[in-house]
C-alpha positions in Angstrom: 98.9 80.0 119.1 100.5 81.4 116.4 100.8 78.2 114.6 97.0 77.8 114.3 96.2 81.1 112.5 98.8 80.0 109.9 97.3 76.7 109.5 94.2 78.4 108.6 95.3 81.3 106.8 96.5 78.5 104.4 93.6 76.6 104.4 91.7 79.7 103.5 94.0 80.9 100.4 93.5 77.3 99.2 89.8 78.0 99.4 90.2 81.2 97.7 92.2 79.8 95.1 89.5 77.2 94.4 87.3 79.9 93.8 89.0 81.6 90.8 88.6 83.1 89.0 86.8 85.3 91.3 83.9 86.8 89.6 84.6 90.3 88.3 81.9 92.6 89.8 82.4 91.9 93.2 86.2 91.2 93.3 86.5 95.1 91.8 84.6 96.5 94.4 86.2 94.4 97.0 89.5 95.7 95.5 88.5 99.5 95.5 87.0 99.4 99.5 90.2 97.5 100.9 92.5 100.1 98.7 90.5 103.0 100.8 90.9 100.8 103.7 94.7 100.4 103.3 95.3 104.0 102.3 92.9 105.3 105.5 94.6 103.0 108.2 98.3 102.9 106.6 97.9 106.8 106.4 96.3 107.1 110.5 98.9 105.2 112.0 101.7 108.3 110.7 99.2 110.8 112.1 97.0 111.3 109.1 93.7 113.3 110.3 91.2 112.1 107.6 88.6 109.8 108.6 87.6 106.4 106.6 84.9 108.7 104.9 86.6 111.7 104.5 89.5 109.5 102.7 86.8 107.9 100.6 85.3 111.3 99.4 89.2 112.4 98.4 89.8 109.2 96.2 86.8 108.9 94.7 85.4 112.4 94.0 88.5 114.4 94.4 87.1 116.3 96.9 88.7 118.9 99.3 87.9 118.2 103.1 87.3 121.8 104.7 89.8 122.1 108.2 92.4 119.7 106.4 95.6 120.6 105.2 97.1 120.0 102.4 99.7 117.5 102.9 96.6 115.0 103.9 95.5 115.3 101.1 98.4 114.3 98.7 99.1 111.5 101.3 96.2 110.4 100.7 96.5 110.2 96.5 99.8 109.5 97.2 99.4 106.3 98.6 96.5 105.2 96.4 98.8 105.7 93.4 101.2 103.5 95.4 98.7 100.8 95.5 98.7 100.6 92.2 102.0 100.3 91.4 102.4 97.4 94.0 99.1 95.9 92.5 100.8 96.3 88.9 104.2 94.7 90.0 102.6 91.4 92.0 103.1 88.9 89.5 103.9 85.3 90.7 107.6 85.6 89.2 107.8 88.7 90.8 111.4 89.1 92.4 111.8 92.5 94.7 113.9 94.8 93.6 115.4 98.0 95.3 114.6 100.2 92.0 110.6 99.5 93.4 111.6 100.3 97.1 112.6 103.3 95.4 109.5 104.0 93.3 107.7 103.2 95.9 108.6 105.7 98.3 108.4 108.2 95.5 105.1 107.7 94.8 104.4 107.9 98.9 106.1 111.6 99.0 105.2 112.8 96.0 104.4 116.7 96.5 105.0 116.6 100.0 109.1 116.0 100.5 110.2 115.2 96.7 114.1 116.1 97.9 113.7 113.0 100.2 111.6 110.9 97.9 113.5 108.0 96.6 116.2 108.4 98.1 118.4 106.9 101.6 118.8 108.9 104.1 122.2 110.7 104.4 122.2 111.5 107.8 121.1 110.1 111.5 117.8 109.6 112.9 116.1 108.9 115.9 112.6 107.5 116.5 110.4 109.5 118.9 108.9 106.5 121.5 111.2 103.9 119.7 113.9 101.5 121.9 116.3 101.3 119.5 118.4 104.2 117.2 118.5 103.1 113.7 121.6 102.3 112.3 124.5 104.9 110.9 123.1 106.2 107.1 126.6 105.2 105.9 125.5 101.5 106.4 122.0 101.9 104.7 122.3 101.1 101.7 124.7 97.7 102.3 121.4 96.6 104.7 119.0 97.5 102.2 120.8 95.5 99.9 120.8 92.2 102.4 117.0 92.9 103.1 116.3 92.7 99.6 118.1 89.5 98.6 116.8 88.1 102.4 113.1 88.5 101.0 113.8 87.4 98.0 115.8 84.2 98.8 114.3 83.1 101.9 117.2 81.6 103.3 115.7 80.7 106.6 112.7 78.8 105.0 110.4 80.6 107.4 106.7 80.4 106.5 105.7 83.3 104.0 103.9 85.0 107.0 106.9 84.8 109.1 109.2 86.2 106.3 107.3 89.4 105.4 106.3 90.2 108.8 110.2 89.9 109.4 111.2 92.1 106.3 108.3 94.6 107.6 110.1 95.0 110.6 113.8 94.9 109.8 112.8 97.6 107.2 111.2 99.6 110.0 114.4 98.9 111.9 116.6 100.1 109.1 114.9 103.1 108.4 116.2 104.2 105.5 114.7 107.1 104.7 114.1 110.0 106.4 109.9 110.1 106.4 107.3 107.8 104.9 109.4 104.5 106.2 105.7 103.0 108.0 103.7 103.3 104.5 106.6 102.2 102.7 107.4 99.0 104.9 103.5 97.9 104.5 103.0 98.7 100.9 106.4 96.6 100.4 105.2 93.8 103.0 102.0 93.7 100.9 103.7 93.6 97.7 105.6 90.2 99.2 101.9 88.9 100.3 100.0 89.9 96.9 102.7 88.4 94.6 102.6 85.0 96.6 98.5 84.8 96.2 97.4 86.6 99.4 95.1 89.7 99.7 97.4 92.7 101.8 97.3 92.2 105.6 95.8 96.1 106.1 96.9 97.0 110.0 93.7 99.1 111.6 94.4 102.1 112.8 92.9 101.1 116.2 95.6 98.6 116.4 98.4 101.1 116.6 99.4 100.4 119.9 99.7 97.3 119.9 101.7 97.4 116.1 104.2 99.8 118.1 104.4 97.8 121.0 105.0 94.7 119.1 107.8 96.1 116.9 109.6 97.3 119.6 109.3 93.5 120.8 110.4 92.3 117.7 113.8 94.8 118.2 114.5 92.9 121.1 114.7 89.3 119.2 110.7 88.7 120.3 108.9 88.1 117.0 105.8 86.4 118.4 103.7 89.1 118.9 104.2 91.0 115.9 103.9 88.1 113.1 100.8 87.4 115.6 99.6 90.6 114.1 100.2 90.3 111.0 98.8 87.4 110.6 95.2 88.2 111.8 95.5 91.4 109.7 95.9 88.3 106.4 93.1 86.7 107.8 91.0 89.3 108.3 91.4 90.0 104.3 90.9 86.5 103.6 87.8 86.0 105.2 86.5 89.4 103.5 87.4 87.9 100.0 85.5 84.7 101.1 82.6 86.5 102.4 82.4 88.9 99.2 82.2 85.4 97.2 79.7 83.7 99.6 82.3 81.0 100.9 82.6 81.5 104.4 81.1 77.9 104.9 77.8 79.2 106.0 79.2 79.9 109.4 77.7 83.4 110.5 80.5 85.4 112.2 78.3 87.4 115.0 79.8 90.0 118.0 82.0 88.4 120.6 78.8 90.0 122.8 76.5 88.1 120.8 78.2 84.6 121.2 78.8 84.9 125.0 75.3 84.9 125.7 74.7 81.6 123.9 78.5 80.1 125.1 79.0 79.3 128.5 81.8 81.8 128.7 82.3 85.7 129.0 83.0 87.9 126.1 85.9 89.0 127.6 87.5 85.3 127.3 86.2 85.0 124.0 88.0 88.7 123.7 91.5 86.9 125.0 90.9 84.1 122.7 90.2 86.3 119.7 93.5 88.2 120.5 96.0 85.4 120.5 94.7 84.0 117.6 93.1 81.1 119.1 90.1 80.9 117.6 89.1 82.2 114.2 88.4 85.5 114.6 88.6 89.4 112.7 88.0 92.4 113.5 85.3 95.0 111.9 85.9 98.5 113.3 86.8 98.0 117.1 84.3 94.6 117.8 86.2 91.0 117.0 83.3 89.2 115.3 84.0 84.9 115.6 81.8 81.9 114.7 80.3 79.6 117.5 82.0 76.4 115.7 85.7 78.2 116.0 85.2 78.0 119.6 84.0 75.0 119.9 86.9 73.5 117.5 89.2 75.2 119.7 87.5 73.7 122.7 87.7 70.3 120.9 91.2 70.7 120.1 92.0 71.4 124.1 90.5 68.1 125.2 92.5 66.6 122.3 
């Protein structure tokens, strides 16, 4: 299953890339709503209290929400900054180096823990809910090191999905500093994505479960469901930089509701499908929107 949503995730950057240059207007305000997007989501999943709108108003207008500390806040600006230095460093010859990881995670703590920022941990941790402890801080920086050249060389010649969702996790698995690891690992998964062509995979808040579950998989030698995930956040992207240039085909994506009462088959099938990446499918807010001629290519493809 996982197979297919790479097939098209490729046939779709190809169709971006046909497009371009991408015309200026729309591609800046594209940019701008998926940087609020990332920063609210990437932000929610560590806890972050501001809501989608709330974190608009702060990046936009530079306003204060009322009830909300100030650490929010900074997180936040913090992590828009952040995406702007990964947007400034995602050049096609772009190699990763562990300078950026550093600058990176400085610019995510900024004003919040700057004796941390930047730097490995120099002690032990352990993850609250996580099945695994994180290795010894003596052996950080030697597996930094590794993870780095790994994403860089692709020894494996895994597909470019594959490979960052892997880096995202064995970074996650590392943990190399004491807070901000989760924003870090995306904004440096993203970086890998951005300098290869794609738009950032943005992870939705109301996935959280499942991204937790799925890493905890993935520390068990079970990948599937986690590059699953990461996958249909890429797509998702994709199909909102196709949409924003009119080139979704002319295929109206509609509710999962909405096509089960013209398809012979319940939404909560369609739901299933839309999950495992069987059909072409995103998600807007909680609802998983689809085309009727996905399922009926995946139907096609069955009796094949």
């Amino acid at each position: 299953m996982t197979q297919k949503i790479l097939e098209r995730i490729e046939i779709k950057k190809r169709q971006l890339g046909k497009l371009r240059p991408l015309p200026q207007a729309a591609l800046k305000r594209l940019k701008s709503d998926l940087a609020i997007e990332w920063t609210y989501n990437s932000n929610a999943i560590e806890g972050n209290t501001l809501t989608l709108q709330e974190t608009r108003l702060v990046l936009e207008q530079g306003i204060t929400i009322k009830g909300k500390n100030l650490r929010e806040h900074f997180e936040a600006k913090n992590h828009e900054k952040a995406i702007y230095y990964v947007e400034e460093l995602a050049k096609p010859k772009y190699s990763l180096k562990e300078e950026d990881v550093f600058r990176i995670h400085s610019l995510v703590l900024e004003n919040i823990e700057s004796e941390f920022a930047g730097k490995y941990r120099n002690g032990q941790v352990r993850i609250l809910g996580a099945n695994f402890i994180p290795p010894n801080n003596l052996k950080v920086s030697g597996l930094m090191k590794d993870l780095v050249d790994y994403a860089n060389e692709n020894p494996d010649k895994l597909d470019h999905v594959e490979l960052v969702a892997r880096f995202h996790h064995q970074f996650v698995w590392i943990h190399p500093f004491f807070d901000g690891n989760g924003r870090t690992a995306r904004l440096l998964m993203n970086l890998l994505l951005m300098k290869s062509g794609y738009p950032p995979a943005i992870i939705l808040k109301n996935n959280r479960k499942q991204y937790y579950r799925s890493l905890n998989l993935a520390n068990k030698g079970d990948y599937k469901s986690f590059i699953l995930l990461i996958a249909q956040a890429l797509e998702r992207s994709l199909d909102l930089y196709l949409e924003s240039c009119g080139a979704l085909g002319g295929d109206e994506y509609v509710a999962l509701s909405t096509l089960a009462k013209k398809l012979p088959y319940s939404q909560e099938y369609l739901s299933l499908l839309a999950r495992q990446g069987k059909i072409d499918a995103h998600k807007k807010s909680r609802n998983w929107l689809a085309t009727e001629k996905s399922v009926a290519d995946y139907l096609n493809s069955l009796k094949k």
